[in-house]
N, C-alpha and C positions, 0 to 999 in steps of 0.2 A: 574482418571478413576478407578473404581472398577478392583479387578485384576480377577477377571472369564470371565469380558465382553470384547470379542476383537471386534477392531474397525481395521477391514480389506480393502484392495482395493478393487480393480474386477482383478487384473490383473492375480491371482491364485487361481478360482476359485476351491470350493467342493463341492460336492454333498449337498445335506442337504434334510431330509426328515423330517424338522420341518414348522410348519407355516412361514410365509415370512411377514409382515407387512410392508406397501410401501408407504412413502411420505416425504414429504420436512421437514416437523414439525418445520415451522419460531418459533412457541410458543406453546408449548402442552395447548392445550384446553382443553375442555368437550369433545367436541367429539374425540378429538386424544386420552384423556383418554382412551373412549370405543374401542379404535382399541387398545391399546399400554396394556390394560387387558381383550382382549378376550381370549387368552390363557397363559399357566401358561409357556408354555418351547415354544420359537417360536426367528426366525432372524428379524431384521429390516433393510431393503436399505432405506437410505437416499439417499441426492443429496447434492454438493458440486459448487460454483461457479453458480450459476443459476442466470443470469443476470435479467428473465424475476418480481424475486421476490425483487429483489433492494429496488423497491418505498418501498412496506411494510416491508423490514426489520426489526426486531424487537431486534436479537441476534445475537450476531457473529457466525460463523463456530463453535467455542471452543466452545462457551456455548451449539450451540445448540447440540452439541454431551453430552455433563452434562447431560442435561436435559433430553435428551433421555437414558442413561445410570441408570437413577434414577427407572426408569421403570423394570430394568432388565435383558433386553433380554439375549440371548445366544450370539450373536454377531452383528457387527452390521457396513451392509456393505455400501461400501461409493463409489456413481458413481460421477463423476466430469464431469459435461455436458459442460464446458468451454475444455475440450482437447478432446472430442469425443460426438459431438449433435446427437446421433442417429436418426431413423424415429422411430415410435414404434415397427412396424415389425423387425427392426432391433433390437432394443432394445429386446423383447423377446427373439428371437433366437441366440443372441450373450449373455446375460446373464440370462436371468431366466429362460430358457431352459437349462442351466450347472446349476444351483445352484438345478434347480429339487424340490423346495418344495413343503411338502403336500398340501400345500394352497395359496395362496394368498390374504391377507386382507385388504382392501381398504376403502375409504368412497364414497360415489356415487357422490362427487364433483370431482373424480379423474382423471387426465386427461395427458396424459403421452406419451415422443416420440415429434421431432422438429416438428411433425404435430399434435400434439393434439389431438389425438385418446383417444375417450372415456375407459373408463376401462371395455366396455361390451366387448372389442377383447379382451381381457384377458382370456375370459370363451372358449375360443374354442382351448384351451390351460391347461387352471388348472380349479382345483377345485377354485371357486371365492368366497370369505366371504365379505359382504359389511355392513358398521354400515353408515344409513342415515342420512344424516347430516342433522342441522336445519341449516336454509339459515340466521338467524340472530347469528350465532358463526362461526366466520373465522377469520384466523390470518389478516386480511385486514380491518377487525371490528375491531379489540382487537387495532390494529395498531392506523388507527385513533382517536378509544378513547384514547390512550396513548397520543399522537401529541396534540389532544386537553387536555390534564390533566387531563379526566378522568377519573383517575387509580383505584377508588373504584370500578367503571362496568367491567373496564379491566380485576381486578383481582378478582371479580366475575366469568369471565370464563375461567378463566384458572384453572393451575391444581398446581400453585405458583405465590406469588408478584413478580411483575415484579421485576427485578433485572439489575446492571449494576456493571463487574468486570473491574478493570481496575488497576498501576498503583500509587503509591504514591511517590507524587510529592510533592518539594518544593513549596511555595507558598507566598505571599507578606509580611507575619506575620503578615497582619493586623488585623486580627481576634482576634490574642495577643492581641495586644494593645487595642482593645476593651473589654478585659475581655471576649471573648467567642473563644477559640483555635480551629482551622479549622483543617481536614484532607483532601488536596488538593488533586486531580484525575486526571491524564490525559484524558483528551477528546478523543476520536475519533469519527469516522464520524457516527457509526451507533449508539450513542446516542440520542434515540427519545422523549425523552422529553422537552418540552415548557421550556422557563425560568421561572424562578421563584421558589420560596420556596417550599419543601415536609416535612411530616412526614417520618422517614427514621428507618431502619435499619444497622449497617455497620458487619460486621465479618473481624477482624482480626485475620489471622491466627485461631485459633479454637475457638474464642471468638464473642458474639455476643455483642452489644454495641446498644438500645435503642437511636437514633439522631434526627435531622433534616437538611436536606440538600438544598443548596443554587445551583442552575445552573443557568448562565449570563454573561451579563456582564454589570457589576457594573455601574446604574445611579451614584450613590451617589460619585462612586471616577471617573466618567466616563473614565470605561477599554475601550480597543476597544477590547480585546479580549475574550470571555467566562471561567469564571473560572469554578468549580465541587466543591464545598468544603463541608463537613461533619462535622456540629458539636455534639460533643457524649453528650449525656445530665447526668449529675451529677457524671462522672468518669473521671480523669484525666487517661488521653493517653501520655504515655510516646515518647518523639522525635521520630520520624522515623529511625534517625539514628542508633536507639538501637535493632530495629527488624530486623532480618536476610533479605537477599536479594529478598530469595524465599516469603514471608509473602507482603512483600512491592509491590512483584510486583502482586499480587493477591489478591488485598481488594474489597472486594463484598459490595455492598449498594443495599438494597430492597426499594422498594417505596412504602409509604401505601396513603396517602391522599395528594392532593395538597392542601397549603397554602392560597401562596399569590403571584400575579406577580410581577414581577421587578419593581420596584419601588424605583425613585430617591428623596432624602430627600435632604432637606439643609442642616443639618449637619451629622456629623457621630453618633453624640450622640441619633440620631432621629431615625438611621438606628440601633441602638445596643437595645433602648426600643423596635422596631419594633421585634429585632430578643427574646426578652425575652418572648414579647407573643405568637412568634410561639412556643419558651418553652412549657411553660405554654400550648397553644393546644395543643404539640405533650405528654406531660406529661398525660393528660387527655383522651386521646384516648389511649394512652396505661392501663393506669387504666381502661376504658371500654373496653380494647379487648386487654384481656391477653391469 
């Protein structure tokens, strides 16, 4: 985290006589852009544990506090609707009645409180700033293209490539043995991508590394479990075990183009030519979109 931007409870709340900007933000889009730069000095309330957004998840909690951080705000406060569901009446009057800001900025999809009251009861309240959404950008859009692979439209509207941190893990070393060394990833469950091969980015520690990444599980050795592996294109990556704890446990992979699906080969030598042309694609697209 940036160290000017705090990321607060509700439980001590202050005053604030800066803008407020209010919403869940699964994935900064286009239009959360236009909310997240209508003003220059302003707070943002999120929301923490919100069951109702599961199906579309797109980033965990962590990240999506990142992502909102990238923005800048002054601080940026955090309601956890899993230990207190308010109604929205209650909502207002137990917090954005104490936080007291100039404004509050919304999108007119905004719908807020265990009853779902529109964001027009807001106005009998605050001053209300609304940026109208287009009905064909929402994290529930971006979601499904992602599910279905396709992360070129995806990250068309957003406001960065999709990305997934996680975790470096040991991994079978069969990627050694085929002449192409893996950086294996812990899975977890709010990985929304299809199997199958991408065009990739990885950041280790402050480095970025040009890839392509494999998620599955393996026709060709048939796993039963899904691997995440990363291979770096034309840089040798030195062991895991030589990068510090903190590095290891925070490897970032960006997603630009899907591949190819999962697909089982009769031999291993079939699945190594297979992985040399998505090389070769992923070399070539980064030569056109540098």
């Amino acid at each position: 985290m940036a160290t000017k931007i705090k990321v607060l409870n509700l439980q001590n709340l202050k005053k604030s006589n800066l803008p407020l900007v209010v919403g869940y933000f699964g994935c900064i889009h286009v239009m959360h852009g236009q909310l997240l730069s209508k003003h220059h000095n302003y707070n943002v309330l999120t929301f923490k544990d919100f069951a109702n957004k599961s199906p579309s998840q797109i980033y965990s909690y962590k990240n999506r506090l990142n992502n909102l951080v990238k923005f800048k705000p002054e601080n940026i406060f955090i309601y956890d609707i899993a230990k207190s569901n308010m109604t929205a009446q209650q909502f207002i009057e137990k917090i954005l009645l104490k936080i007291k800001p100039s404004s509050i900025v919304v999108g007119t999809d905004f719908k807020f409180g265990s009853d779902h009251k529109s964001w027009t009861l807001l106005k009998q309240y605050f001053d209300v700033e609304t940026i109208n959404y287009n009905p064909k950008v929402s994290t529930t859009i971006i979601s499904k293209l992602l599910r279905d692979a396709n992360i070129e439209r995806a990250n068309d509207l957003t406001y960065f490539p999709y990305y997934y941190t996680s975790k470096w893990v040991g991994g079978r070393h069969q990627g050694k043995v085929l002449g192409a060394r893996t950086i294996n990833l812990e899975i977890s469950d709010n990985f929304i991508l299809p199997e199958g091969s991408y065009i990739s980015r990885i950041t280790i520690g402050n480095k970025k590394y040009k890839a392509i990444t494999f998620y599955g599980k393996s026709k060709t050795y048939k796993l039963s479990t899904p691997t995440l592996e990363t291979h770096v294109i034309g840089k040798t990556i030195f062991p895991r075990s030589l990068y510090p704890s903190a590095i290891r446990n925070n490897i970032k992979v960006e997603f630009f183009k899907f591949l190819r699906s999962n697909t089982k080969y009769a031999k291993p030598e079939a699945l190594f030519e297979a992985i040399k042309k998505d090389l070769n694609k992923a070399k070539d697209y980064f030569e056109h979109n540098k």
